[in-house]
C-alpha positions in Angstrom: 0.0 0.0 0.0 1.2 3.6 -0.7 2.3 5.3 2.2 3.2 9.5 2.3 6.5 10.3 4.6 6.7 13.5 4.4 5.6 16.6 2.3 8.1 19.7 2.1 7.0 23.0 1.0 9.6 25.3 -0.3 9.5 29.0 -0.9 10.2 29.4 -4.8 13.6 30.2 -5.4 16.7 29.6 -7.5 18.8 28.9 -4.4 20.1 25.6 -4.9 18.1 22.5 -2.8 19.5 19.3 -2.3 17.5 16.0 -1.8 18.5 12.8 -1.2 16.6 9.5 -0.6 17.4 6.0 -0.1 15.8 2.6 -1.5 14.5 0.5 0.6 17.4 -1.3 2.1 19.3 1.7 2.1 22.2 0.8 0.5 21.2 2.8 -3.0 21.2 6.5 -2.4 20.1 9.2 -4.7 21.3 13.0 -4.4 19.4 15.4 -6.3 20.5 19.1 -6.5 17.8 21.6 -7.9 19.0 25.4 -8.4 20.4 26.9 -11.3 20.7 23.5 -12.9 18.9 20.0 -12.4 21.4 17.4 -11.7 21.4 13.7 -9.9 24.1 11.7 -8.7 24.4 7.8 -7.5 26.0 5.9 -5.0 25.7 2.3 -4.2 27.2 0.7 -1.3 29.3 3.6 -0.6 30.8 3.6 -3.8 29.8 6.4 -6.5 28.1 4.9 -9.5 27.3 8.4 -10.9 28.9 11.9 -10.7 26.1 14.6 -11.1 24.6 14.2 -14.2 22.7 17.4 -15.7 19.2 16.7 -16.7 16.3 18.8 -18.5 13.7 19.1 -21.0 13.9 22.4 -23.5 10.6 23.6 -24.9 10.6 25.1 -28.5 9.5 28.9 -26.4 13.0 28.9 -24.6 11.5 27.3 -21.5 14.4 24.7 -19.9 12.5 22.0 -17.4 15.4 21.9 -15.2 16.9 25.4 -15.6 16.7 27.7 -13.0 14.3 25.6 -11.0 11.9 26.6 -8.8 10.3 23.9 -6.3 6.6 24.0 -5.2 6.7 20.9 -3.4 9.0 18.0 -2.7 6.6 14.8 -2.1 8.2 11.6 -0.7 6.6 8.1 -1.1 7.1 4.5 -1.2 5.2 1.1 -2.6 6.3 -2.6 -1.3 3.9 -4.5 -3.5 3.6 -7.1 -6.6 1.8 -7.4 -9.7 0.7 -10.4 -11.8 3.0 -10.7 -15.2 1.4 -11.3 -18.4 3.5 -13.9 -20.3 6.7 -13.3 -18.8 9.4 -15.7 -17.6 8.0 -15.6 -13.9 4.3 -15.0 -12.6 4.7 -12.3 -10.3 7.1 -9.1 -10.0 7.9 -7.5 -7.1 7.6 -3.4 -7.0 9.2 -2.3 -3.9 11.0 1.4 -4.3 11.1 4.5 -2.2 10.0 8.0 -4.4 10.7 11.3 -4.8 8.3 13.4 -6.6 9.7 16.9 -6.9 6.7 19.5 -8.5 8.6 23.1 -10.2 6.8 26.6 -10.8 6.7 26.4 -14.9 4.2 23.4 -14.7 6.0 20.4 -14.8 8.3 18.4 -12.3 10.3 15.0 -11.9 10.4 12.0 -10.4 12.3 9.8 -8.8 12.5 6.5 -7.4 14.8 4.3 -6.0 14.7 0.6 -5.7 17.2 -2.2 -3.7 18.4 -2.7 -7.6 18.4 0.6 -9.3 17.5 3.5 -10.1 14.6 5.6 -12.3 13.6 9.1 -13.0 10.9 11.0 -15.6 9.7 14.2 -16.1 6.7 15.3 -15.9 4.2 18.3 -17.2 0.6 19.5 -15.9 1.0 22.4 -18.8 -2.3 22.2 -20.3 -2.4 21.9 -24.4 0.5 21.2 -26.9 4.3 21.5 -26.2 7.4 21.1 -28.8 10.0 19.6 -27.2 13.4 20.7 -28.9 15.9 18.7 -26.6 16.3 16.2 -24.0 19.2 16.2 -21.4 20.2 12.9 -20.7 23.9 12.5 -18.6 25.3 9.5 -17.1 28.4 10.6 -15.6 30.1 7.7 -14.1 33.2 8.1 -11.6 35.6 6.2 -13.7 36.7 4.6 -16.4 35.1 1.6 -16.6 34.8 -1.0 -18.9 31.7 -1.0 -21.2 29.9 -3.3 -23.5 28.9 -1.1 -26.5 25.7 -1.7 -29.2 26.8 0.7 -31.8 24.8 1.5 -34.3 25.5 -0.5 -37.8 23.5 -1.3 -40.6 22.1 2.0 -41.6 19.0 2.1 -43.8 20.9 4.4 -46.6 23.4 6.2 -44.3 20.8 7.8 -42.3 22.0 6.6 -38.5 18.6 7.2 -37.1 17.5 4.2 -39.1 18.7 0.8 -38.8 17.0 -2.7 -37.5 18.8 -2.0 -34.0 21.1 -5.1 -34.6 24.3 -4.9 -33.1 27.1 -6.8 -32.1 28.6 -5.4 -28.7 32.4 -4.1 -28.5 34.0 -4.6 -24.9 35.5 -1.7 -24.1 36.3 1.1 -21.8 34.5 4.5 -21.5 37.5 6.4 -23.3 37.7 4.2 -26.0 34.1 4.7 -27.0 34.2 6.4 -30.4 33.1 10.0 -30.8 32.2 9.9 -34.0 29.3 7.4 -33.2 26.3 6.4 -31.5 25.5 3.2 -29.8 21.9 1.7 -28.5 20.3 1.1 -25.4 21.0 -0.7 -23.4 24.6 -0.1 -22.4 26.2 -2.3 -19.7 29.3 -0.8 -17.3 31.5 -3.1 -15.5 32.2 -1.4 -11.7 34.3 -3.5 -10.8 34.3 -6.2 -7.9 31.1 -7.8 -9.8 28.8 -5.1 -9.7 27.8 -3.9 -13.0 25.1 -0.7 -13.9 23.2 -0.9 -16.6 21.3 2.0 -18.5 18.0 1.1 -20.1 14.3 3.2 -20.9 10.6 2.0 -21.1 7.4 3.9 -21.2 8.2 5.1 -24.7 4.3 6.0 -25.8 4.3 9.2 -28.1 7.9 9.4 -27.4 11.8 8.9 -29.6 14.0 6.0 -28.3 17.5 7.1 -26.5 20.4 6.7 -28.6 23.6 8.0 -26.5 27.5 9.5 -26.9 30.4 9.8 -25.1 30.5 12.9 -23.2 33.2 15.3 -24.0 34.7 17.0 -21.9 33.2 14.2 -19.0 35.2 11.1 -21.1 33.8 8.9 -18.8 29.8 9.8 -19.2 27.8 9.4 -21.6 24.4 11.8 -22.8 21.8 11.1 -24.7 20.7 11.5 -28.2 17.4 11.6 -29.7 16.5 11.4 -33.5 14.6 14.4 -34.9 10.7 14.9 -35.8 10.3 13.3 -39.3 9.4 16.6 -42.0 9.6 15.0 -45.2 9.5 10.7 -45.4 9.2 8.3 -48.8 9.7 4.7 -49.3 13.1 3.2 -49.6 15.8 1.6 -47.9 15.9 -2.5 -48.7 13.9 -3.5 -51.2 12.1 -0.1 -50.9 10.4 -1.6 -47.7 11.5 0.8 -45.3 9.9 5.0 -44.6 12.7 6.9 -45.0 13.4 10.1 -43.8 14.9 12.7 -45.9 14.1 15.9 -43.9 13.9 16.2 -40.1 12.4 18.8 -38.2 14.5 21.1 -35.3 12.6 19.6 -32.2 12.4 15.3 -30.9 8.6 15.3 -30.2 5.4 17.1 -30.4 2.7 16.4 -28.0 0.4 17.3 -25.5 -0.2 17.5 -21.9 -0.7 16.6 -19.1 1.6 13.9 -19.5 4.1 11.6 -18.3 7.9 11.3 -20.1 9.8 8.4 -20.4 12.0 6.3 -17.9 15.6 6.9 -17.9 16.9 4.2 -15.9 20.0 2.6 -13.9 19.8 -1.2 -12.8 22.3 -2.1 -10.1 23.7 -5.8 -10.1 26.0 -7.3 -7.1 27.1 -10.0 -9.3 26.0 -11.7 -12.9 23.2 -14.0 -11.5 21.6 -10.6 -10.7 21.9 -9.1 -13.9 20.6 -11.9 -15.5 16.9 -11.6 -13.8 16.3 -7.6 -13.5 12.4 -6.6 -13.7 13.1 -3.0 -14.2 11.5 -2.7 -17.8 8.5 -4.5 -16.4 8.0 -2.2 -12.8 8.2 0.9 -14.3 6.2 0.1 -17.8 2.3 1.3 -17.6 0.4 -1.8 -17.0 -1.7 -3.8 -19.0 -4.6 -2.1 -20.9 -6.2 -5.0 -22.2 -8.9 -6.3 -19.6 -9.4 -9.7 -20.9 -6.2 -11.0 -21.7 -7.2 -14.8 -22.1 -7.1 -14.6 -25.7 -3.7 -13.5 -25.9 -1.6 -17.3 -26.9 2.2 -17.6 -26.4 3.6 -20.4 -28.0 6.1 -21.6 -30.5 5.8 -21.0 -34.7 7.0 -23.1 -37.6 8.8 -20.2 -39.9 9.5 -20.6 -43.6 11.8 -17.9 -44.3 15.0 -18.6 -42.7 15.8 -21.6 -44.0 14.1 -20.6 -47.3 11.2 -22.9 -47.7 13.9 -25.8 -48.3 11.8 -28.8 -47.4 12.4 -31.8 -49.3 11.4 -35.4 -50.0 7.6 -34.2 -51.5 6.2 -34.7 -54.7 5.5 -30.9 -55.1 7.6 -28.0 -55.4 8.7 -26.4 -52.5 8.1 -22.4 -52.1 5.7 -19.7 -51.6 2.5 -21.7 -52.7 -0.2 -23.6 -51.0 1.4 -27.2 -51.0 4.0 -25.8 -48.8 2.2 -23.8 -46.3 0.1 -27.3 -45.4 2.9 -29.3 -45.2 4.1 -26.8 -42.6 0.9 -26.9 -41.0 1.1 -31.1 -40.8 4.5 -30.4 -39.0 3.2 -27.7 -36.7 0.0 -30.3 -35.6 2.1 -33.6 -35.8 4.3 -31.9 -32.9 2.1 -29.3 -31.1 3.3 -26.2 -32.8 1.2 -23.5 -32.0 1.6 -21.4 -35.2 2.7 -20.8 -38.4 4.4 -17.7 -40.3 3.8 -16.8 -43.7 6.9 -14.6 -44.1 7.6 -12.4 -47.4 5.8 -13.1 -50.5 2.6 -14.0 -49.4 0.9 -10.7 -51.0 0.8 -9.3 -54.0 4.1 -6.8 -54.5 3.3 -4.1 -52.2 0.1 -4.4 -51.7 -0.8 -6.3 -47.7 -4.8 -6.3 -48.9 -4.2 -8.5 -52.6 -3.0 -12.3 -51.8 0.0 -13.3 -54.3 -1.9 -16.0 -56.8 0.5 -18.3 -55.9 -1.1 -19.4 -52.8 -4.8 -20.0 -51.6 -4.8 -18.3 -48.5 -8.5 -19.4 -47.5 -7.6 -22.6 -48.5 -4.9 -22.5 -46.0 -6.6 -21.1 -43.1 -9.3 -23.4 -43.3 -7.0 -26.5 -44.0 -5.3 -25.0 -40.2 -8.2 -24.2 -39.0 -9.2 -28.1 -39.0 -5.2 -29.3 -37.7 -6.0 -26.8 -34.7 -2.4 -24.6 -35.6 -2.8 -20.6 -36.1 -1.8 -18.8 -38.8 0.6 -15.2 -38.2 1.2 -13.4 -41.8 4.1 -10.8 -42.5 4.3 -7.4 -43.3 6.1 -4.5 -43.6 5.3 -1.9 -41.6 4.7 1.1 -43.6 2.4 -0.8 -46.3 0.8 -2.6 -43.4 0.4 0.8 -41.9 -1.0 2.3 -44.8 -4.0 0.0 -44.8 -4.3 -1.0 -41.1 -7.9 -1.0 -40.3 -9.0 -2.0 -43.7 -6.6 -5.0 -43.0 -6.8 -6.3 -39.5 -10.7 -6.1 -40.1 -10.4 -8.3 -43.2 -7.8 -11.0 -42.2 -9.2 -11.2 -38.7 -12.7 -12.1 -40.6 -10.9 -15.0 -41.9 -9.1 -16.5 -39.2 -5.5 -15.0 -39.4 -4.3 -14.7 -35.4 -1.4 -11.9 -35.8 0.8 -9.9 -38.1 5.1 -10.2 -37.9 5.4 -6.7 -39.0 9.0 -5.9 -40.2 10.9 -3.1 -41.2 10.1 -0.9 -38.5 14.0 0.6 -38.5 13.1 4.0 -36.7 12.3 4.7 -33.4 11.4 8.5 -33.8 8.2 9.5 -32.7 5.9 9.2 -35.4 7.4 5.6 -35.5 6.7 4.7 -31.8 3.5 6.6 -31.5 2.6 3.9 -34.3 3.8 1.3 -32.4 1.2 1.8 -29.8 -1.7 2.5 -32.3 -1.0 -0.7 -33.9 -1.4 -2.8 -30.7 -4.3 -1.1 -29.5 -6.4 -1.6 -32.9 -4.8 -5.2 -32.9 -6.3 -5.6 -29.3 -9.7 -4.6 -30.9 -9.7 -7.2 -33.4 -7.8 -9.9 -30.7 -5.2 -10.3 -32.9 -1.3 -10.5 -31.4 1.3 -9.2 -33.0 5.5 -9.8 -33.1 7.7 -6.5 -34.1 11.1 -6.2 -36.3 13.0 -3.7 -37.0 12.2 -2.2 -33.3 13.7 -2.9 -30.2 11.3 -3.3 -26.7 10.2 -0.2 -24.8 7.7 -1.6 -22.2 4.6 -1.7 -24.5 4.7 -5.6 -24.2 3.5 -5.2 -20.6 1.1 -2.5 -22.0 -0.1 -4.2 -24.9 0.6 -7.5 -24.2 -0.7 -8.5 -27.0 2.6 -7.5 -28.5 3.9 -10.8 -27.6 7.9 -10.2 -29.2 10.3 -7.6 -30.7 13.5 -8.4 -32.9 15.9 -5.8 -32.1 19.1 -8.3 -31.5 21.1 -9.5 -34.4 19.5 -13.3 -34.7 20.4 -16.2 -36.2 19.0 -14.8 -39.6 23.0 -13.0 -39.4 24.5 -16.0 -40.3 23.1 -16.6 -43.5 25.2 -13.9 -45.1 28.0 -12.9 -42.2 31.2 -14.0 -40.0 30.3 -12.4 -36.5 31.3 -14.2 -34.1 27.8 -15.6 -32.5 28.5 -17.5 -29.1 30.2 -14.7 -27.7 26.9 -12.8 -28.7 24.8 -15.2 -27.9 26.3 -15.7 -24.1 26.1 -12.0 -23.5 22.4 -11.2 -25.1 20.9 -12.5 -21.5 22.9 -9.9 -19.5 21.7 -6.9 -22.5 19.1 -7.0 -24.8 16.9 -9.9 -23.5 16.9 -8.1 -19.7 14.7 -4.9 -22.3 12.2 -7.5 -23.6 11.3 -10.1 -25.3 13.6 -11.0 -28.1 12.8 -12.6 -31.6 16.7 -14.3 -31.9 15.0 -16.8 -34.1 16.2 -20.2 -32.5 16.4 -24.0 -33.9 19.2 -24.9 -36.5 19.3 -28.2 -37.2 22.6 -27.7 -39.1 25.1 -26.9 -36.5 29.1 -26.6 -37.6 32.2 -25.9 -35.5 33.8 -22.7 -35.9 36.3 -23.4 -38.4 33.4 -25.2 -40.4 31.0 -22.7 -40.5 30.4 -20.4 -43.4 27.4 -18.1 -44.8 24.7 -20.1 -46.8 21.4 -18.1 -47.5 19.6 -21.7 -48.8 21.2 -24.1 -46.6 21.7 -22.0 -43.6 23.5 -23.4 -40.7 24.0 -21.7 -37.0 27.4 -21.6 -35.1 27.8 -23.5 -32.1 26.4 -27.2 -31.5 23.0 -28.7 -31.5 22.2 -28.5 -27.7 23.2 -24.3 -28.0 20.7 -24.2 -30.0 18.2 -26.2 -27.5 19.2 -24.4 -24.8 18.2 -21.3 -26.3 15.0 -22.4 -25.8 15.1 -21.7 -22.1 17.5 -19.1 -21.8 15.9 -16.7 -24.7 12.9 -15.0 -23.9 10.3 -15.4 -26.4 7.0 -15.4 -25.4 6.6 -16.2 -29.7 9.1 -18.6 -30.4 10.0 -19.0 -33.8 11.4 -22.8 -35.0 13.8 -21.2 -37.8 14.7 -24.9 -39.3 12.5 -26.6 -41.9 9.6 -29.0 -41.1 12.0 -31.9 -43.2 14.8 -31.5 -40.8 13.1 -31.5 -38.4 11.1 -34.6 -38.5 14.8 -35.9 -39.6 15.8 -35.2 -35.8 12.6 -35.7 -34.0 14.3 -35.9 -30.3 15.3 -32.2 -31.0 11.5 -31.4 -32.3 10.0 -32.8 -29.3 12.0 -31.6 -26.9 11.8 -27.7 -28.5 8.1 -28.3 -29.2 7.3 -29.4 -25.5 9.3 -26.4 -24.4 7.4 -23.5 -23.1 7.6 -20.0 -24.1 6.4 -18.2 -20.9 7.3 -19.4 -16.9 6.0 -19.0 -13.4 9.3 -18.8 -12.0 13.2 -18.2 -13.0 16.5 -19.2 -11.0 19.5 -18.3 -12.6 22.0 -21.0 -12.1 25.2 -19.9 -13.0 26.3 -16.7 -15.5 29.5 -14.7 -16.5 28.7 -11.9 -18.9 30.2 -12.7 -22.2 31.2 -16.0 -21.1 28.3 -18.4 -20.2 24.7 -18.7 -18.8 22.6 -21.5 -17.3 19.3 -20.7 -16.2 16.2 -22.8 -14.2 12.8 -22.2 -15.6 9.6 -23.4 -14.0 5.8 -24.1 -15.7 3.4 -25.6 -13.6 5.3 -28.0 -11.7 7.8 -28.8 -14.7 11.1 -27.7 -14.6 13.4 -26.3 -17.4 17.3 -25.6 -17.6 19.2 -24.3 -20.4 22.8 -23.8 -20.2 25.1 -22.1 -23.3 29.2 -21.2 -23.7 31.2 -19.2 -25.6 33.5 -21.0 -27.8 35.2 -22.3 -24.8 34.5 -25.2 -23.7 33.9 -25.9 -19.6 32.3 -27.7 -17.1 29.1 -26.2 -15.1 27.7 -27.6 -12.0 23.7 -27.4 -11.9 22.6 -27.2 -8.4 18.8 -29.0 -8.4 18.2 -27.3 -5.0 15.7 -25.1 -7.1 13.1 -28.0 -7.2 10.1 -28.6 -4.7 10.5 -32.1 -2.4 9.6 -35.0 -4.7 11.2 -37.0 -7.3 11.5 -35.7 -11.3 12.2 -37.6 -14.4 15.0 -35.8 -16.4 15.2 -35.5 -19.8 18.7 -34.2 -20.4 20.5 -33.2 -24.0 24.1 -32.5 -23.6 27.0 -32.1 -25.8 28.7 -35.4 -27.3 31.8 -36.3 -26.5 32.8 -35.3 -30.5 30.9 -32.3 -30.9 34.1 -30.1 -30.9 34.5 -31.9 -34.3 31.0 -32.7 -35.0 28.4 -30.2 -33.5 25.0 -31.8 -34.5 26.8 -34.8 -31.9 24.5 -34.8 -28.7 23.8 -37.4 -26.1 19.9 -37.5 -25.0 19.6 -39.6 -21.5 16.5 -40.2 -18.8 17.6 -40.1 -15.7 15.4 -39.9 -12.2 16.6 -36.8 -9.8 15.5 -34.5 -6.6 16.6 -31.9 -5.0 19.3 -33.1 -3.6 21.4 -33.8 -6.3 24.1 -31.8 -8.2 24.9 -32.7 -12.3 28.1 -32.0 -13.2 28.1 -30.7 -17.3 30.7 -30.4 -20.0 30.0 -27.7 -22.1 32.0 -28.2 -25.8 33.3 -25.0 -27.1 29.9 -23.4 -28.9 28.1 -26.0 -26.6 25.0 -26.2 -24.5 23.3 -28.5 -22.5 19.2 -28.9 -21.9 17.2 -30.5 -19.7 13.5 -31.2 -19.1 12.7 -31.9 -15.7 8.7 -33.8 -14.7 7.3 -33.7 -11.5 6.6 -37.6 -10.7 
C-alpha cells in the first residue's frame, strides 16, 4: 500500500536544494540538486556509481524544465507490493522502491525513485495543451573509467544513423575508448568493478523517440543522450524499398500534449552476474496492462518458412511460396504441437498487404489449419501494413489470421513509436497479437501485451550472409538486450558446424555453435513467440530435438538463474506448472558447469537431459539424450564443448 513520509513545502527560489533518498534497504542513495541546474548523482554501497549528471527538457518557447528551478513541493513516497506478469518468464514481480516526486513553478516536475536494484527518474508536465520539445538532457556521468559493452549503431538504412534494425554486435571496451564519431543503442552495460555492473535502459516510450547516446566530452567517462529528430519529409526506400525513410527532419524530438508523463531513464544495479541476468526493471516501471481480458492472448512456438528458405524436401510438389508448402508446414506444426505458423515475405501481392499473391490459396490454408487446430501469423512490412491498417486487420481477422510479424520498422522517432502503440491497440480490438522487427522493446509488451515479441538483436538470420562471431553474442544477449524484452533471436538450426566449419549459406543456412546451443536457447531466450527457424524436413529428420523444442514453453511462473558470467556463459532454471526447465550455453570455450537442483520442490523428477557429445568439438550436430530420475538433492556435473550447451527437461513424478 502507498504510504506518504513527508511533504516539504519550499519557498520558490533559485537557491540551490539538495535531496536525497534512499531505496528500501538503504544501500542505494540518490542526491538530487535543484538550483540553477537539475542534476542527480548515485551511489551504491558507498561507492559512486554516478557523478552529477545534468538533466532537463527544453521547450521550443525557450522554456528549460530543469533550468533555473523553482520547487513548489517535494513529495516523498514508497510502494512494497507485486503485480501479476502477463507472459513473462515468472508470474509475479515484485515493486518495492522508495520516491521522490519533486513539482517546479513552470508546470512540470520530476520523479524519482529508487529501488534495492536501481534507479529511475521522468519528467513530468501539468502544462495544459501542446508543447514542442526541442531537446532532452540525458547525462550518465560515471566516476571512472570503466569498462563497457557497446551496441553501436551499424546497418544503416541508406546512411541515415537514425534508421537501422537496431542489430548490433557489442564491443567490450572502456569509456575512453568509445568512439566519438558514433552512436551506440540502449541498453549499455558498465562493468564497476568487484562484480557489480550498472546498466542504463528506458521504457514507457508511448508518443515518445527512443535514447540513442555519446560519449561525453569533456566528461570522457559519461555518456548523454541522443534523440532522432521529428520526421518533415518521409518516402519509401531503404531494402527492397520496404523501409519509410526520412529525408528531412524537423529542429525539435517530439510534439505532443499535456498533461503527460515522459519516459523512464533508468540505472539497474547488479551485485554480481546472476543478478543481472533476472532484472524486472523494464517491467515495474512500464504502464500496465490495458487489455482487460487477456485470455485470448496465446504464447507459444511458430514453424517459420523464411529462414531456411522454404527448403523442405522429400515431397512430390515444389517447394516455395504456394499452398502445398504452407500445409505441409501446417502437418509439422500439428504432428508436434506447434502453436503457429508464419507466412513470411511473399505471401501478397508486390506491395500491396490487402491482394493475396496467386501463388497461394490463403482461404484454403486457413481453413485446412483451422481443421489441424495450428494458427496462422502473416508478414508485413510496416509502412504498407500501416498504410491500410484497419481495412486489413478487419479483413484477415474475418478470416481466421491470429497476428501480423510486422518488419521493417528501423526508426524509433516519434511518429514511429506513436505507431507502435496505435498498432497494438487496434490489434487488441480485433484480438489479434502481433510480433515486431526492425524495433527494439520499450515496455509496451506489458502495455499491450498482445505485443507478444520484438527483434531488435542481431539473430540467427545474421549467419546466412555474415562472419560475426555468434556464441560470444549469444552468451552475452541474456545480460543486454533480452533483460529490455522479449527477443525474436529466431532459434532451432538443425545444421550446427564448429567454428572453423561454418560459413554463410542463405539456402542451406547453418547456426554456429552445437545442436544442444541451439536447445538451450530455448530456455534461456525470452520469447513469449518462439520462432522454429529450421525446416519442417529436418526436423522430423531429428525428431528428439523437435519434441523436446516443441514441448518447451515460451512463458514461466518462476526463474533461478543457475550460474552466469557476462560474455562467457549462462545457465538458467525455468519453471511451468510444476515442470522444470534448464538451459545452459558457452562461448567458444568449452567448460564444465555444476547445476545445483536445489531449485526443485521435495519430490522425485524424471530428467530428460541433452548435452554435448563427446565429438561435438568436431561434430556439433553430436549430442547425447539420456533419462535419468533426480530430486533436489542432487548436483549434475556438465561439460560444455566450445559453442556447446546443455538442456534439460525436468517432470514432477
Amino acid at each position: 500500500m502507498l504510504a506518504i513520509f513527508s511533504i516539504f513545502n519550499c519557498n520558490a527560489t533559485t537557491k540551490p536544494k539538495i535531496y536525497q533518498m534512499e531505496s528500501p534497504d538503504k544501500q542505494v542513495v540518490l542526491s538530487i540538486q535543484a538550483g540553477a541546474g537539475l542534476s542527480w548523482a548515485l551511489i551504491n554501497a558507498g561507492d559512486t556509481v554516478l557523478a552529477p549528471s545534468p538533466i532537463s527538457l527544453q521547450l521550443s518557447d525557450g522554456t528549460v524544465l530543469g533550468r533555473n528551478v523553482k520547487v513548489k513541493s517535494a513529495n516523498r513516497s514508497s510502494m512494497n507490493t507485486e503485480f501479476k506478469a502477463i507472459n513473462y518468464r515468472k508470474e509475479m514481480v515484485s515493486d518495492n522502491y522508495n520516491q521522490l516526486t519533486i513539482t517546479c513553478k513552470g508546470d512540470f516536475g520530476i520523479i524519482f525513485r529508487a529501488y534495492n536494484d536501481g534507479v529511475a527518474y521522468r519528467f513530468f508536465s501539468s502544462k495544459e495543451g501542446g508543447i514542442v520539445i526541442t531537446k532532452e538532457e540525458a547525462n550518465f556521468n560515471f566516476k571512472t573509467d570503466h569498462k563497457a559493452w557497446v551496441p553501436y549503431v551499424r546497418d544503416l538504412r541508406e546512411g541515415d544513423p537514425f534508421e537501422s534494425a537496431f542489430e548490433a554486435m557489442y564491443d567490450p571496451i572502456s569509456l575512453s575508448q568509445f568512439r566519438a564519431d558514433s552512436l551506440a543503442i540502449l541498453p549499455l552495460l558498465v562493468d564497476l568493478g568487484n562484480q557489480k555492473k550498472a546498466m542504463l535502459m528506458e521504457t514507457d516510450l508511448e508518443d515518445y523517440p527512443g535514447m540513442y547516446y555519446k560519449i561525453n566530452d569533456p566528461v570522457k567517462f559519461g555518456v548523454h543522450g541522443i534523440f532522432p529528430k521529428y520526421p518533415l519529409k518521409e518516402r519509401v526506400g531503404g531494402f527492397n524499398n520496404l523501409n519509410f525513410m526520412v529525408d528531412q527532419r524537423a529542429d525539435f524530438i517530439a510534439k505532443t500534449t499535456a498533461p503527460r508523463q515522459f519516459p523512464w531513464r533508468i540505472v539497474f544495479l547488479s551485485n554480481n552476474d546472476k543478478e543481472l541476468a533476472d532484472n524486472d526493471m523494464v517491467q515495474r516501471l512500464a504502464a500496465p496492462s490495458r487489455i482487460a481480458d487477456v485470455s485470448w492472448i496465446k504464447p507459444g512456438k511458430v514453424a517459420w518458412d523464411w529462414w531456411n528458405d522454404w527448403n523442405i524436401s522429400h515431397v512430390d510438389f515444389r517447394a516455395g511460396i504456394n499452398t502445398p508448402t504452407y500445409k505441409y508446414y501446417i502437418d509439422f506444426a500439428s504432428e508436434y504441437g506447434v502453436e503457429y505458423v508464419v507466412l513470411d515475405e511473399g505471401w501478397y501481392n508486390g506491395h500491396d498487404v490487402m491482394t493475396t499473391s496467386d501463388k497461394i490459396d490463403l482461404k484454403e490454408i486457413l481453413d485446412y489449419a483451422k481443421n489441424k487446430h495450428v494458427d496462422i501469423i502473416l508478414w508485413a512490412a510496416w509502412h504498407e501494413f500501416n498504410e491500410v491498417k484497419e481495412q486489413a486487420f478487419a479483413k484477415y481477422s474475418e478470416m481466421g489470421v491470429r497476428g501480423f510479424k510486422l518488419d521493417f520498422f528501423d526508426r524509433d522517432d516519434q511518429p514511429a513509436m506513436h505507431s507502435c502503440y496505435e498498432l497494438a491497440e487496434m490489434a487488441a480490438g480485433y484480438k489479434m497479437i502481433l510480433d515486431y522487427h526492425g524495433m527494439k522493446p520499450s515496455g509496451i509488451h506489458r502495455t499491450w501485451p498482445n505485443v507478444l515479441n520484438f527483434e531488435g538483436v542481431k539473430g540467427m538470420e545474421n549467419v546466412k550472409w555474415t562472419t560475426d562471431n555468434v556464441p560470444p553474442y549469444d552468451v552475452t544477449l541474456p545480460f543486454m538486450r533480452m533483460m529490455t524484452g522479449p527477443m525474436d533471436y529466431t532459434p532451432g538450426a538443425m545444421r550446427n558446424v564448429t567454428k572453423a566449419n561454418f560459413y554463410p549459406s542463405n539456402s542451406m543456412p547453418m547456426s554456429q555453435g552445437t545442436r544442444v546451443h541451439q536447445l538451450a536457447m530455448y530456455v534461456v531466450f525470452e520469447a513469449p513467440l518462439q520462432m522454429m527457424a529450421d525446416n519442417p524436413t529436418a526436423y522430423r529428420k531429428e525428431s528428439e530435438c523437435a519434441r523436446f523444442i516443441a514441448k518447451t514453453p515460451t512463458v514461466f511462473d518462476q526463474t533461478v538463474v543457475c550460474d552466469a558470467k557476462v560474455s562467457e556463459c549462462i545457465a538458467i532454471a525455468r519453471r511451468k506448472g510444476d515442470d522444470w526447465y534448464v538451459g545452459a550455453m558457452t562461448n567458444w570455450d568449452s567448460r564444465s558447469l555444476t547445476i545445483d537442483l536445489s531449485f526443485l520442490p521435495e519430490g522425485k523428477y524424471n530428467a530428460v537431459i541433452f548435452s554435448d557429445g563427446v565429438n561435438a568439438d568436431r561434430d556439433a550436430t553430436d549430442y547425447k539424450r539420456e533419462i535419468k530420475m533426480v530430486s533436489n538433492i542432487d548436483e549434475i556435473e556438465i561439460n560444455l564443448a566450445p559453442g556447446g550447451g546443455w538442456a534439460a527437461r525436468f517432470e514432477k513424478l
